[in-house]
TORBAGU-692971 format. One record per residue: chain; x, y, z of N, C-alpha, C in turn; residue number from 0; residue in one letter. Coordinates in nm, 4 decimals. Example, Ala and Ser with C-alpha at 12.3 -4.5 7.8 and 13.67 -1.06 7.14 Angstrom:
2
LUMZA / chain / n_east / n_north / n_up / ca_east / ca_north / ca_up / c_east / c_north / c_up / resi / resn
LUMZA / A / 1.3190 / -0.5690 / 0.7800 / 1.2300 / -0.4500 / 0.7800 / 1.3200 / -0.3300 / 0.7800 / 0 / a;
LUMZA / A / 1.2850 / -0.2250 / 0.7080 / 1.3670 / -0.1060 / 0.7140 / 1.2900 / 0.0030 / 0.7870 / 1 / s;
***
This chain:
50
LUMZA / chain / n_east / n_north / n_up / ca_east / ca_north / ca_up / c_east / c_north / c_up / resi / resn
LUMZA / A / -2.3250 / -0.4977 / -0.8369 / -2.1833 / -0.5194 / -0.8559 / -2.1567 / -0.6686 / -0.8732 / 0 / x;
LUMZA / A / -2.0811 / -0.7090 / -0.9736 / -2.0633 / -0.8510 / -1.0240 / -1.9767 / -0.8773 / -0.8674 / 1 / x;
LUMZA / A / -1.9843 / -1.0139 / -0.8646 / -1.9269 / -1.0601 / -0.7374 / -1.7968 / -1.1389 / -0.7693 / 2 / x;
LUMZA / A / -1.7018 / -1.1334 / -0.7135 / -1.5158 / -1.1875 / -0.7025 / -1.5326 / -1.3525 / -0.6296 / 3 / x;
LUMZA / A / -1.5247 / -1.4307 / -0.7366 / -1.4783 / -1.4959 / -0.7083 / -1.3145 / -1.5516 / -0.6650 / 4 / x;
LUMZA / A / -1.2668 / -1.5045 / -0.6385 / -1.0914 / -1.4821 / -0.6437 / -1.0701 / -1.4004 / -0.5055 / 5 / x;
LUMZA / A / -1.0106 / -1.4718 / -0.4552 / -0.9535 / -1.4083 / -0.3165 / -0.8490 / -1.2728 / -0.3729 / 6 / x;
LUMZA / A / -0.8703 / -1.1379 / -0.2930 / -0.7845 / -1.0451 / -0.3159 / -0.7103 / -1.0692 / -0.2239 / 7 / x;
LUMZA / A / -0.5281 / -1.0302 / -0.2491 / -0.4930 / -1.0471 / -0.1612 / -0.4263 / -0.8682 / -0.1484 / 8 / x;
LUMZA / A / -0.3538 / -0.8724 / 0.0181 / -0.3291 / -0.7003 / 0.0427 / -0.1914 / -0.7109 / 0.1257 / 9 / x;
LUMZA / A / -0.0696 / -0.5723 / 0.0576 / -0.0218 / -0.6001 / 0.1571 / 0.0140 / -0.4589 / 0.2178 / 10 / x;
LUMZA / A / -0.0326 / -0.4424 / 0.3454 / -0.0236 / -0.2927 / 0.4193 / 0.1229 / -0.2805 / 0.4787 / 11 / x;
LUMZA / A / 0.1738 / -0.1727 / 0.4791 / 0.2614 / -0.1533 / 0.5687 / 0.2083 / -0.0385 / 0.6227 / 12 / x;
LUMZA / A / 0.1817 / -0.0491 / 0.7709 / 0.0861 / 0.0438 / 0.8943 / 0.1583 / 0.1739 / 0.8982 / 13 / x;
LUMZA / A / 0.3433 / 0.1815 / 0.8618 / 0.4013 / 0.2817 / 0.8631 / 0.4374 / 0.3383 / 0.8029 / 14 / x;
LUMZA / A / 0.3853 / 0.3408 / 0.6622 / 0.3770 / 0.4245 / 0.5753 / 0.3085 / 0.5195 / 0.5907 / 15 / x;
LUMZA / A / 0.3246 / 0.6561 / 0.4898 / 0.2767 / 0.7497 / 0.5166 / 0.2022 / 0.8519 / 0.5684 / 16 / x;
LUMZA / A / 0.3284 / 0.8428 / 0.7156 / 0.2704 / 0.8989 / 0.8347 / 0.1756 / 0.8172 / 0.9180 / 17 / x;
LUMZA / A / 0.1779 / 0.7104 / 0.8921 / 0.0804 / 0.5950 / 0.9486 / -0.0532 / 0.6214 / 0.8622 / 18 / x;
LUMZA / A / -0.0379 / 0.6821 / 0.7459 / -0.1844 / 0.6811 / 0.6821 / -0.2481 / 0.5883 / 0.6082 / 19 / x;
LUMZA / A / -0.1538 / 0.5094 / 0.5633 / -0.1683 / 0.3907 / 0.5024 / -0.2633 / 0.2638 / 0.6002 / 20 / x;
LUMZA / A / -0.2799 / 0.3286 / 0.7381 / -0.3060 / 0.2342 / 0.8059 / -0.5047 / 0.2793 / 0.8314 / 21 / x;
LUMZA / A / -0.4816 / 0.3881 / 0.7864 / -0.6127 / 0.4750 / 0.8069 / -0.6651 / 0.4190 / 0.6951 / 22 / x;
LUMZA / A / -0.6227 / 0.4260 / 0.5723 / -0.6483 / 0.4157 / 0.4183 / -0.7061 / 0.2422 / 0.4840 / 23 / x;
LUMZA / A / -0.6368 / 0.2148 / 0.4705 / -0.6518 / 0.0291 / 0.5093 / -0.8031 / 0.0666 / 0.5390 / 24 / x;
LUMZA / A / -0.8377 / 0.0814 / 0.6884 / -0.9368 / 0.0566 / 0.7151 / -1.0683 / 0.0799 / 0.6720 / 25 / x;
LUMZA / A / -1.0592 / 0.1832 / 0.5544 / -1.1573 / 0.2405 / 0.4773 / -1.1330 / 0.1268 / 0.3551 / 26 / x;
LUMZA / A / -1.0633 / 0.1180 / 0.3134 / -1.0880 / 0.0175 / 0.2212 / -1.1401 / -0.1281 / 0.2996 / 27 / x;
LUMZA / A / -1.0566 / -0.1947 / 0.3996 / -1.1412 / -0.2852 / 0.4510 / -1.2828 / -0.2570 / 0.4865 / 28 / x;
LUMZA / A / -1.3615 / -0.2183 / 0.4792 / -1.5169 / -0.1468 / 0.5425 / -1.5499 / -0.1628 / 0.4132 / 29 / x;
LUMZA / A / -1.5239 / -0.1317 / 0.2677 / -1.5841 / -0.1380 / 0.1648 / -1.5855 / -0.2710 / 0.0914 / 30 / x;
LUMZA / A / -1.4590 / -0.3387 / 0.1112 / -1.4736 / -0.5003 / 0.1212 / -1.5660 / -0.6326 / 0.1695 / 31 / x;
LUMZA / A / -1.5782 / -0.5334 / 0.3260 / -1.6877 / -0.6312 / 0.3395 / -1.8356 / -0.5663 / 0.3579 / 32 / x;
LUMZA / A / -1.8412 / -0.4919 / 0.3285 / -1.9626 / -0.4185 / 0.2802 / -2.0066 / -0.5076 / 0.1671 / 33 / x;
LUMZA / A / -1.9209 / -0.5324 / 0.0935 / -1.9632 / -0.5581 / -0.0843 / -1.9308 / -0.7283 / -0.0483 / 34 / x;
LUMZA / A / -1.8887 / -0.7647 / 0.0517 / -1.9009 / -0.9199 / 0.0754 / -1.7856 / -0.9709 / -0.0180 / 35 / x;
LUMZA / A / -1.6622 / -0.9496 / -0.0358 / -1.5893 / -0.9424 / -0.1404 / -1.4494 / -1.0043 / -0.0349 / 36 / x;
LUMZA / A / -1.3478 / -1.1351 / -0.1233 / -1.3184 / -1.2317 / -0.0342 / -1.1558 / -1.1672 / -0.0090 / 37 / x;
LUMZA / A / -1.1077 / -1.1415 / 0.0666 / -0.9943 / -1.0533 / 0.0522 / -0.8961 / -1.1314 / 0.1573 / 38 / x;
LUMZA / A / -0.7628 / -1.0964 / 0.1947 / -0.6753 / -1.1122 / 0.2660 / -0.5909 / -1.0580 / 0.2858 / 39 / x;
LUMZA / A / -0.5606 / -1.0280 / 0.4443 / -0.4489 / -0.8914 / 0.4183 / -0.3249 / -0.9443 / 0.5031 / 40 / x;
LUMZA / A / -0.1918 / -0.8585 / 0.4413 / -0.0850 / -0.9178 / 0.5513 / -0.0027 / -0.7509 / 0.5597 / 41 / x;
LUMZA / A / 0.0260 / -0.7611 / 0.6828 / 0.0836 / -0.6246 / 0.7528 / 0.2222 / -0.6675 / 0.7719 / 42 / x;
LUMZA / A / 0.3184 / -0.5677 / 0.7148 / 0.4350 / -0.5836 / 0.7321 / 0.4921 / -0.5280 / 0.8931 / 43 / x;
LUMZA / A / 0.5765 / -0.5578 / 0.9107 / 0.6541 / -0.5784 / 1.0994 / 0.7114 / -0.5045 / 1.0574 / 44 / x;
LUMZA / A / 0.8196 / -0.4850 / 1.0044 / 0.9627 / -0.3885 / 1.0460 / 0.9645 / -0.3491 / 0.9013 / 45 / x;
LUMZA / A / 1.0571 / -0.2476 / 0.9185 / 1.1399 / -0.1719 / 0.8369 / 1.2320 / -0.1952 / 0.7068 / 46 / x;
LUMZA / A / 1.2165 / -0.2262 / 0.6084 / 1.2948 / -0.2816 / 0.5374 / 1.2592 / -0.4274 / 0.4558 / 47 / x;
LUMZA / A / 1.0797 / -0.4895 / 0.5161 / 1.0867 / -0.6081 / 0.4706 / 0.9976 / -0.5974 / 0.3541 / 48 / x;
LUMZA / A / 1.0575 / -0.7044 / 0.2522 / 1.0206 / -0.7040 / 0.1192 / 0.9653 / -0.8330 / 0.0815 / 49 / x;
***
């Protein structure tokens, strides 16, 4: 797999769907750094923020 130079960036909100989004997250984080691949994530707080 060609390698990323370029920071990914992420943005989760934990309370989305049904809190699954937060499940999803962590499976995708695990394959990120599996593959050594430069990422950054930011989790939204409340309700409503954009």
């Amino acid at each position: 797999m060609q390698r990323l130079n370029e920071t990914m960036h992420f943005i989760v909100n934990p309370m989305a769907g049904n809190k699954g989004s937060n499940k999803t997250w962590k499976k995708v984080e695990e394959i990120l750094k599996s593959e050594d691949v430069p990422y950054e994530v930011f989790f939204t707080k409340e309700k409503g923020m954009r």
